[in-house]
Structure formats: C-alpha cells, structure tokens
C-alpha positions in Angstrom: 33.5 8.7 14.4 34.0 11.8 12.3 31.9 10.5 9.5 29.0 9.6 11.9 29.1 12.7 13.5 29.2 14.9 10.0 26.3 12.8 9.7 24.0 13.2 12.7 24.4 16.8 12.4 23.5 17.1 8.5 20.3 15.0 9.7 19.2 17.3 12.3 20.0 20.5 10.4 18.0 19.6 7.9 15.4 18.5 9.9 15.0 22.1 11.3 15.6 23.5 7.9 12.3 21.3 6.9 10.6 21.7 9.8 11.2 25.8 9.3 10.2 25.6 5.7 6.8 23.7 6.4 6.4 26.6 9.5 6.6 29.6 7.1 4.5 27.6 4.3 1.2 26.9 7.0 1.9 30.2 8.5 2.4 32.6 5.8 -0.6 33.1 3.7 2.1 34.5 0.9 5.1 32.3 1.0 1.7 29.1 0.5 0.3 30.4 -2.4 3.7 30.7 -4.0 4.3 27.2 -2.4 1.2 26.1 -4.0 1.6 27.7 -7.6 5.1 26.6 -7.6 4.2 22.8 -6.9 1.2 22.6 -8.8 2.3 24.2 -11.8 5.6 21.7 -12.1 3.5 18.4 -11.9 0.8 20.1 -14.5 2.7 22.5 -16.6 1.9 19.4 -19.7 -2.2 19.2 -19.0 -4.2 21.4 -20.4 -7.4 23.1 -18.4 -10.4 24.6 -19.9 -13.5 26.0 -19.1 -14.6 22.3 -18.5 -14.7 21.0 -14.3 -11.9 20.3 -13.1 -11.1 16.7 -11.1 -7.8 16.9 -8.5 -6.7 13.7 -7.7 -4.8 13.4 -4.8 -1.5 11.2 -6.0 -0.7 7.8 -5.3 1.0 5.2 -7.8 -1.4 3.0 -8.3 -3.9 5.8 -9.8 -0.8 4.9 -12.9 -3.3 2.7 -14.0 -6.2 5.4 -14.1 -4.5 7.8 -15.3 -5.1 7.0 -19.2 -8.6 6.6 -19.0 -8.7 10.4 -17.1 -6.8 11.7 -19.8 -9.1 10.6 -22.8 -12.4 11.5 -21.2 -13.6 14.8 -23.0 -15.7 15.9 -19.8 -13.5 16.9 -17.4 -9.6 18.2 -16.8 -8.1 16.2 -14.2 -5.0 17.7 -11.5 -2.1 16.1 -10.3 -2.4 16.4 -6.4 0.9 15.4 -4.7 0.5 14.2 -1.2 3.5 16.2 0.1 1.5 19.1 0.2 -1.3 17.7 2.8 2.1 16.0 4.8 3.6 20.0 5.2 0.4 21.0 7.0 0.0 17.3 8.6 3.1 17.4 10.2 3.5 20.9 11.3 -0.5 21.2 12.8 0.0 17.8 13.6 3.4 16.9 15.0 2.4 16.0 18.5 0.2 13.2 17.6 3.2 12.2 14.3 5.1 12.0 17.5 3.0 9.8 19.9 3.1 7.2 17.1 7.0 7.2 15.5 7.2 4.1 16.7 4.7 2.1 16.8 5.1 -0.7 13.8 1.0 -0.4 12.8 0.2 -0.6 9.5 -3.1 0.8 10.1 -3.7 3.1 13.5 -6.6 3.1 15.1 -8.5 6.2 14.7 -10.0 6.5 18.5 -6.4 7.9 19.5 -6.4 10.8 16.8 -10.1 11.7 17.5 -9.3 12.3 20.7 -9.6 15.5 22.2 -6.2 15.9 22.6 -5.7 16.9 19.2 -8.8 18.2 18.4 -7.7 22.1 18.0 -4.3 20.6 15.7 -7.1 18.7 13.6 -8.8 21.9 13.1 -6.1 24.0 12.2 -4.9 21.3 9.2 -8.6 21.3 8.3 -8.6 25.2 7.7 -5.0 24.5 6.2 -6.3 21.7 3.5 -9.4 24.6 2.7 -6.9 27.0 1.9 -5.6 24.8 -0.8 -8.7 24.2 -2.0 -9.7 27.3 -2.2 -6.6 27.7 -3.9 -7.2 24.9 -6.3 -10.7 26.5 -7.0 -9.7 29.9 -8.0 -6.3 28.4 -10.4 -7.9 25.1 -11.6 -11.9 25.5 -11.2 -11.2 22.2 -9.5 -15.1 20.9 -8.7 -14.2 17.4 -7.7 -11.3 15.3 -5.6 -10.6 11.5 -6.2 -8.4 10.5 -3.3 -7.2 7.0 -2.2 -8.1 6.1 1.5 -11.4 6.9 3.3 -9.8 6.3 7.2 -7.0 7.5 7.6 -5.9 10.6 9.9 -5.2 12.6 6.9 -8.2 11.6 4.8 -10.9 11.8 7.3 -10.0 15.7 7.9 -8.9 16.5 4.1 -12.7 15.2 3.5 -14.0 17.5 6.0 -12.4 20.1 4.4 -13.6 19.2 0.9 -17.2 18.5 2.8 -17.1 22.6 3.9 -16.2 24.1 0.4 -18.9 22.4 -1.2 -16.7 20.2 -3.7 -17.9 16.4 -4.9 -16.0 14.0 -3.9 -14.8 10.2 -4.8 -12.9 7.7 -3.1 -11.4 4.8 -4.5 -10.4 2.9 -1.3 -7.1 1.2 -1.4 -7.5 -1.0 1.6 -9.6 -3.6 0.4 -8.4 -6.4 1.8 -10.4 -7.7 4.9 -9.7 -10.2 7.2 -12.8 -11.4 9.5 -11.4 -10.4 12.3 -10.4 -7.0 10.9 -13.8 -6.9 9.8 -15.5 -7.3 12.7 -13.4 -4.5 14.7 -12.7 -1.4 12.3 -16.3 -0.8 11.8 -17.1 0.2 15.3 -14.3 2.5 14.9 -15.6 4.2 11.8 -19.0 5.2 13.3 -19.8 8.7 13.8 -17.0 10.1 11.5 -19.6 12.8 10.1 -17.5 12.6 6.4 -19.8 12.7 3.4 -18.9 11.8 -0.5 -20.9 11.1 -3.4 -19.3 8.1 -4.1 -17.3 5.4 -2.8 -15.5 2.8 -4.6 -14.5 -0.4 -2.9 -12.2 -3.6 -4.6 -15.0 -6.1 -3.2 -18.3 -7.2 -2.3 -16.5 -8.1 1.4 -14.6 -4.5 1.3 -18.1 -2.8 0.8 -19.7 -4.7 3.8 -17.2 -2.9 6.3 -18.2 0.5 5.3 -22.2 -0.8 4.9 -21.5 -1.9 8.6 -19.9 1.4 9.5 -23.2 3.2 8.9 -21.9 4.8 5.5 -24.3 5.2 2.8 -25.2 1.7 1.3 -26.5 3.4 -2.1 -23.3 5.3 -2.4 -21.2 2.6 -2.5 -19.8 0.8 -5.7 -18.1 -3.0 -6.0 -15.9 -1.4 -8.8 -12.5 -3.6 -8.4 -9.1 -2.9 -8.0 -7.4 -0.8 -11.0 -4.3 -2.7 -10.1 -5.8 -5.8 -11.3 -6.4 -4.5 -14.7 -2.7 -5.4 -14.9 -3.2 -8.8 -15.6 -5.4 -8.3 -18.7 -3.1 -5.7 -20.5 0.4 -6.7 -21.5 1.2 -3.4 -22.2 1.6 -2.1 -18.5 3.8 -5.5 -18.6 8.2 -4.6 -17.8 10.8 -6.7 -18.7 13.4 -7.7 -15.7 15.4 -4.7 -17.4 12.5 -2.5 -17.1 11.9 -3.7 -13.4 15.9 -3.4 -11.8 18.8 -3.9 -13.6 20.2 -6.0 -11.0 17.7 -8.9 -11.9 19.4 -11.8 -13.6 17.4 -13.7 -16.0 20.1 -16.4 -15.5 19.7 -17.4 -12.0 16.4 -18.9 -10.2 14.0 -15.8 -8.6 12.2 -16.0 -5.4 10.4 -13.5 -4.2 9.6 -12.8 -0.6 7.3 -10.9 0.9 8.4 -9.1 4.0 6.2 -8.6 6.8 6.7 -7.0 10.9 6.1 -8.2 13.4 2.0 -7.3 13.9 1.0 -7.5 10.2 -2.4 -8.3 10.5 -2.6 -7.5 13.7 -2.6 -4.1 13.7 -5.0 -3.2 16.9 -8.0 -5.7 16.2 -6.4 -8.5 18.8 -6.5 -5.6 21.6 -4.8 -8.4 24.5 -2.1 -10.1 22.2 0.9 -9.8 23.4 2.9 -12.4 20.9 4.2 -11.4 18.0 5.2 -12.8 14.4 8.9 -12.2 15.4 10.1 -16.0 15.6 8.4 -17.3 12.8 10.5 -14.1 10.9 13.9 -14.9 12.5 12.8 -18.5 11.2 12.4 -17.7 7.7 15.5 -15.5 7.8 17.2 -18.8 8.6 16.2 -20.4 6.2 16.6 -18.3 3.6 20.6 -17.6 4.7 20.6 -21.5 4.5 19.3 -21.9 0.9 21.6 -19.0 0.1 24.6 -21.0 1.0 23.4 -24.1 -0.5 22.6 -22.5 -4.2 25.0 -20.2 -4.3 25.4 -18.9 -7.7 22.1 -20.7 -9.0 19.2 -18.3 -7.0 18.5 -15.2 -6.0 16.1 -14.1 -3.4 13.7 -10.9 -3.5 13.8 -9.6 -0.1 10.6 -7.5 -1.0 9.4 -4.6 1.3 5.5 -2.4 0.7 6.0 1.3 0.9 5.3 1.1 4.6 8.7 -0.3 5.6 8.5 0.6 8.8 5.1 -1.7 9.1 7.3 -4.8 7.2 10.6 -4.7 8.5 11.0 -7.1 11.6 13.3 -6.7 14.5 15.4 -9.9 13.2 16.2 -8.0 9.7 19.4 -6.2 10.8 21.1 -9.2 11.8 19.8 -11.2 8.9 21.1 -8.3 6.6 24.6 -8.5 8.3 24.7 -12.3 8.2 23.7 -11.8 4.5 26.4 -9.0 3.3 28.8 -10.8 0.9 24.8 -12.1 -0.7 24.0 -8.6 -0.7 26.9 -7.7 -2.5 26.9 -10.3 -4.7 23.6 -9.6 -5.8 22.1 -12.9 -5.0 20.3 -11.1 -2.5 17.9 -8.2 -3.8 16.3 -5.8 -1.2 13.5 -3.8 -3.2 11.3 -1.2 -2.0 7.9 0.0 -2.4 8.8 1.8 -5.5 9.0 -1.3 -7.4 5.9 -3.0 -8.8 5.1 -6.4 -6.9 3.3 -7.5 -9.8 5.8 -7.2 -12.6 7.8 -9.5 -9.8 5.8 -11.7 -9.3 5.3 -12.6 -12.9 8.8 -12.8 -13.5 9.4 -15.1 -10.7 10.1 -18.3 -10.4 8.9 -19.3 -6.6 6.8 -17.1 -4.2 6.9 -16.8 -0.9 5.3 -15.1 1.8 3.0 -15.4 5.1 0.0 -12.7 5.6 -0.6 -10.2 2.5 -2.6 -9.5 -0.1 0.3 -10.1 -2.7 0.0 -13.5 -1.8 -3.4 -13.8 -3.5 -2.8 -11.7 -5.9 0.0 -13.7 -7.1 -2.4 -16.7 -7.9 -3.1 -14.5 -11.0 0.3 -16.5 -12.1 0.8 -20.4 -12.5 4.2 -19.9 -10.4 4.1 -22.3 -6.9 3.2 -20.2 -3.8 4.2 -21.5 -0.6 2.7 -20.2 2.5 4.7 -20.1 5.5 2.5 -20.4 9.0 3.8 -21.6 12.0 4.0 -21.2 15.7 1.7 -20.7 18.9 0.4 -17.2 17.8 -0.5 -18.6 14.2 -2.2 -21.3 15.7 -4.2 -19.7 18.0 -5.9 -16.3 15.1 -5.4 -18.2 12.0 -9.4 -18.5 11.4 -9.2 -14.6 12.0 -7.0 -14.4 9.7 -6.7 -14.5 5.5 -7.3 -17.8 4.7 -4.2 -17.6 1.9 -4.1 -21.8 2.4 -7.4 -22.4 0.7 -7.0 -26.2 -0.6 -5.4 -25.7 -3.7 -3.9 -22.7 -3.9 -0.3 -22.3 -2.5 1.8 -25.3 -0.8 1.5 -24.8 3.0 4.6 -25.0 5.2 3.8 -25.8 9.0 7.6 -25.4 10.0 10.8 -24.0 9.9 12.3 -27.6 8.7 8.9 -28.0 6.5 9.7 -24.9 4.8 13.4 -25.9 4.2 12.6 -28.9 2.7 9.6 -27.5 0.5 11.7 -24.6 -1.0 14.7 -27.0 -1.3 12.5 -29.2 -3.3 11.1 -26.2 -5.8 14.7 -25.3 -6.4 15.7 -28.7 -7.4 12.2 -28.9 -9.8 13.6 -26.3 -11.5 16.9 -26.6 -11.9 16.0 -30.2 -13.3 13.4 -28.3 -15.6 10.6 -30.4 -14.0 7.5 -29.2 -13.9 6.3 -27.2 -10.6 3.8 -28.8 -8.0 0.4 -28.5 -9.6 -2.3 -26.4 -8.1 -6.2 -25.8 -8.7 -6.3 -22.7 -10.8 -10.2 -22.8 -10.4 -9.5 -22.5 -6.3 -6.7 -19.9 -7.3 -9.1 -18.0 -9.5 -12.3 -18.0 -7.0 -10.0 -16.8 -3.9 -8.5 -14.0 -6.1 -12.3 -12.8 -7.1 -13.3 -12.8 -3.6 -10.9 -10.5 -2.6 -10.6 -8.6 -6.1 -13.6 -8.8 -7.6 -14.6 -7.7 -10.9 -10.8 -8.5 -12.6 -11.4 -7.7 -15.9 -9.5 -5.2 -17.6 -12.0 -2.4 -17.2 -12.1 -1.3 -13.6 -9.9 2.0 -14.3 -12.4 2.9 -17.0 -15.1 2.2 -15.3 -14.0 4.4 -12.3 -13.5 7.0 -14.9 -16.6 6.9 -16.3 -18.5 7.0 -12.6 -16.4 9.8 -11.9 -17.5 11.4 -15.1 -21.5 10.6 -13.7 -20.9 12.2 -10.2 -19.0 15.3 -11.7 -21.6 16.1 -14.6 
C-alpha cells in the first residue's frame, strides 16, 4: 500500500515538474534558446557545419538507414532534430486536445477533430512556437531545408506551416505507406484543404502516392521512391545477430514471432458505424498461444511483439493473458519486445510468423519462414475486402479459426522440431505482394532520397 502510494505521488510530481519545465521553456524566450542550444548541441556536438546549406531532419529511427548516405554527400550539412522538442510545445499549447484523445486506442486520428475551431488559437500559438525554433535553427545552423517523416499528422501539418512561413524547403518522406482500400477511399477527403506546401514528397508506393494525388496535393511533386527500411534486405551489414537484437533470445529453442495488434487496427475511423471490435479474435489467439506454451514448454518461445504505438497494439485481453503467462514470462519462453527493437532483424531470425492486420506481415515475405495469418470472426468476415489482402494465394497459410490456428501452429512446431521442411509457398506471389506495397526494393532508396534531397536543396 505504501509502495503504491510512494509511487502515485512520484508520478504526479513529476508530471508537474515536466509540465512546469515545458511552461517556462514555450514561455520564456531565454530559458528556449538555452533549451534549444543545450539540446541541439548534445545530438550534434560530432557533425561538422560549414558555410554549405544546412538540412534538419526531424528524428525518427528509421531515418538509421538514411543517415549514411546524408553523411557522405559533399553538398549539404545535415541536423539531428529530436522530436521532443516539437512534443514540449505540442503538449503545453496543445494539451486540451492531448487530453480529448488519451484514450482513444487510434492509430491514426482523424484530423477534422484537431482542425476544429476549438483549437484553433492552441494550433497557432505551437505554430509561432515551432518558427521560433526555426528561426533558431537558421541563425545557429543556416538550416535551409527540413526532411521530416509524416505529412498528416497533428504535429506535422502545423510544423509545415511553420516551415511554409519562414521560407525554408521542405521534404517529406511519408512513413505511412501502407493503404488499405478502404483507408484509401476515406483519408483523402480528410486531407483536402490543408493549405501545406513542400517541394517534394516521397511516398513507399505507386498506391501510397494515389492517396495524396487524390487529396489534391501536387501530382508533379510527388516521388514513388520506396521505403528506406527495405533497403534492409539487400545489405547484410545493417543485419544483428540474436545477441545483437536481445540477449534474452535463445538460439536453442523454436522462435515465433507475433505481431500484436488492438482492438481497431485497421480500423481506425474509416468504418465511421462499426461498433465490433477485434477483441475476441485477440483473447482467441491469447488462448492459443498460453496452450502451445504449455504443450512445448522448454522447446519454443514466443515474441509477443508490440510497434512503438503500444497504446494502438495492446488489446484489452493482454493483462490477463500476461498474468496467466507469468512463470513463461519469467522463464523467458515468453519475450515481450517493444518498438525499440527492429521487426526485421526478428523476423529473419525466426522460425514461424504470426500475425493478423500489419504491414510486418508482408514485409516478412521478404523471408522463406511460414507466415500464418490469423482471420476470423463476424467483424472479419464482414470488411475483409476492405482490408489488406495479407492471404493472397500463396503467400502465408490462412487460419479461419481459433481450433484452425491451434492445429496449424501445432503442426509448424512439430515440422521443425522433426527438421522437416516448412509448408512451401509461392515466392513469386510473396515477391509481387511485397512490391505492391514497397515498391522499388532494391538497395538504393536511402540514396536515392539523398540524392533528391541534394536536387531540391541546390
């Protein structure tokens, strides 16, 4: 009782110790700029700047895989730009509308709430906020350009209004590039009329492009680059060992990984009626899994693994499956791994993968490891043509039930405990499905962002 009360009060005090600190820092023109040199200077005390333009990219891990390329270009200096310094002013200006949506499990929010007029003076005030770093930026760095990750997002569309009004180029390599049809045919409308501008924008594929096209953004600014992420696949040396990846992976035991998903992953707000969620079909794969647990105790272990927007993936049966799980937990036949943790070094070091609606799912047909897709249930039934069609013929092995799914992963187990070979698959359907939805896998997409980047800035 003590403990949780020494608790609850070290949470809230520093909570308002935060919340005071990001108050004097959007408030105080002299205790930012200190803010400011103090921050920017410990992520770039090692790069050098010259009288050459200046690029600030605003930080997010998978730019890891640009961030080579950036450094050997002679053209232009690049800036680490960490995204805790838009969140000080994004949650201080903006904490009425961070607090209308705590809790809603959306993985994307629809912007019509946040253009609102409710918060239209809060918007503005983070909008002079972000020019103050800028100008900031400008004066320090001779920053000309920005790269960020993520055209519509609250905090994107008014950092690019801000980068719009001081006259600076800028790119953006969007991250969301995976479409559904049904997200497809409702975000547009909800992009119209954002009155954002950008010199160029970068999408993964030709199907990511078309949503922007049919938001009314410029057709000729926009590039089918790829995803840099992919150029993974092609390079061994961004490749980590299970060592490398977490030291609690056992390179004697059987691997599974799972992706975890809540309970509207996409969903979001494009089915606007829909009252069902995916919450039994997770409480039925948490069965499961607690099942083949038991049964291969000693011989597996499962990859419970969570995106950086936990919130978004965690469903409301996870609590008891992580209590009914404990002793696995402890044991370490049960892994729970965050977004920190690259999915794709995973997924190559796995044995089996499992999962229902993401895009990890076909990016992990970039491997020869059996993929089975688990789908089941009233709501499934009734969107699944709206949805990603992951069970292409070919491509994973499909599981229409709770027993079904059992029985499937039960039967990979025993392949490879037996060291028989894996149920085959078409790796021409695996390959196409992967190149709709990330085209242009190669190798070469981070250079070749670098080098359009190098075009729009010179």
């Amino acid at each position: 009782m003590k403990r949780n009360l020494f608790l609850y009060l070290r949470q809230n005090l520093e909570l308002k110790f935060k919340g005071f600190i990001y108050k004097l820092i959007c408030t105080n023109n002299f205790v930012r700029i200190l803010y400011l040199y103090i921050k920017f200077n410990s992520l770039n005390h090692n790069l050098t700047f010259n009288e050459k333009p200046t690029l600030a990219v605003v930080w997010q891990d998978r730019f890891n895989f640009v961030k080579q390329n950036l450094k050997k270009n002679k053209k232009f200096n690049y800036l680490l730009f960490p995204r805790i310094v838009l969140n000080v002013g994004f949650n201080y200006f903006l904490e009425d509308y961070n607090k209308s949506i705590f809790d809603l499990p959306l993985g994307e929010y629809c912007l019509d709430f946040y253009r609102s007029n409710r918060f239209q003076n809060q918007r503005n005030l983070y909008i002079k906020y972000c020019i103050s770093i800028i100008n900031f930026l400008k004066r320090k760095y001779n920053i000309t350009s920005f790269l960020i990750p993520k055209l519509n997002d609250p905090w994107s569309i008014d950092l690019i209004k801000a980068i719009n009004i001081s006259g600076i180029k800028l790119v953006i390599d969007d991250r969301e590039g995976t479409n559904t049809p049904q997200r497809l045919k409702v975000v547009p409308e909800r992009l119209r009329n954002l009155d954002i501008k950008f010199d160029l924008l970068t999408t993964q594929s030709y199907m990511h492009k078309d949503l922007f096209v049919r938001a009314g953004f410029p057709e000729d600014k926009i590039i089918v680059n790829g995803s840099i992420q992919s150029d993974y696949w092609k390079k061994r040396v961004l490749w980590k060992n299970l060592e490398q990846i977490d030291k609690r992976l056992n390179p004697n035991l059987i691997k599974i990984l799972f992706f975890a998903f809540g309970e509207r992953t996409y969903m979001n707000f494009y089915y606007e009626n829909e009252i069902r969620t995916w919450s039994l079909l997770s409480k039925d794969l948490n069965d499961v899994f607690l099942e083949i647990l038991e049964r291969f105790e000693g011989q597996i272990q499962i990859i419970y693994k969570f995106s950086d927007k936990l919130i978004r993936d965690k469903s409301n049966d996870f609590e008891r499956f992580k209590q009914k799980s404990q002793k696995f937990i402890d044991n370490e036949y049960l892994l729970l791994i965050g977004g920190s943790t690259f999915s794709y070094d995973l997924m190559r070091n796995s044995d089996i993968i499992v999962g229902f609606q993401t895009s990890g799912m076909i990016e992990a047909m970039n491997t020869d490891r059996p993929i089975l897709y688990t789908a089941w249930g009233d709501l499934y039934d009734s969107i699944k043509e709206t949805l990603l069609p992951i069970n292409t013929k070919g491509c994973v092995i499909e599981c229409s039930s709770k027993k079904d799914f059992y029985n499937k992963i039960s039967d990979c187990i025993n392949d490879r405990l037996s060291n028989l070979n894996p149920p085959t698959f078409s790796k021409e359907a695996r390959l196409d499905l992967v190149s709709k939805y990330f085209s242009n896998s190669d190798g070469y997409v981070a250079e070749r962002l670098t080098n359009l980047i190098s075009e729009i800035i010179n």
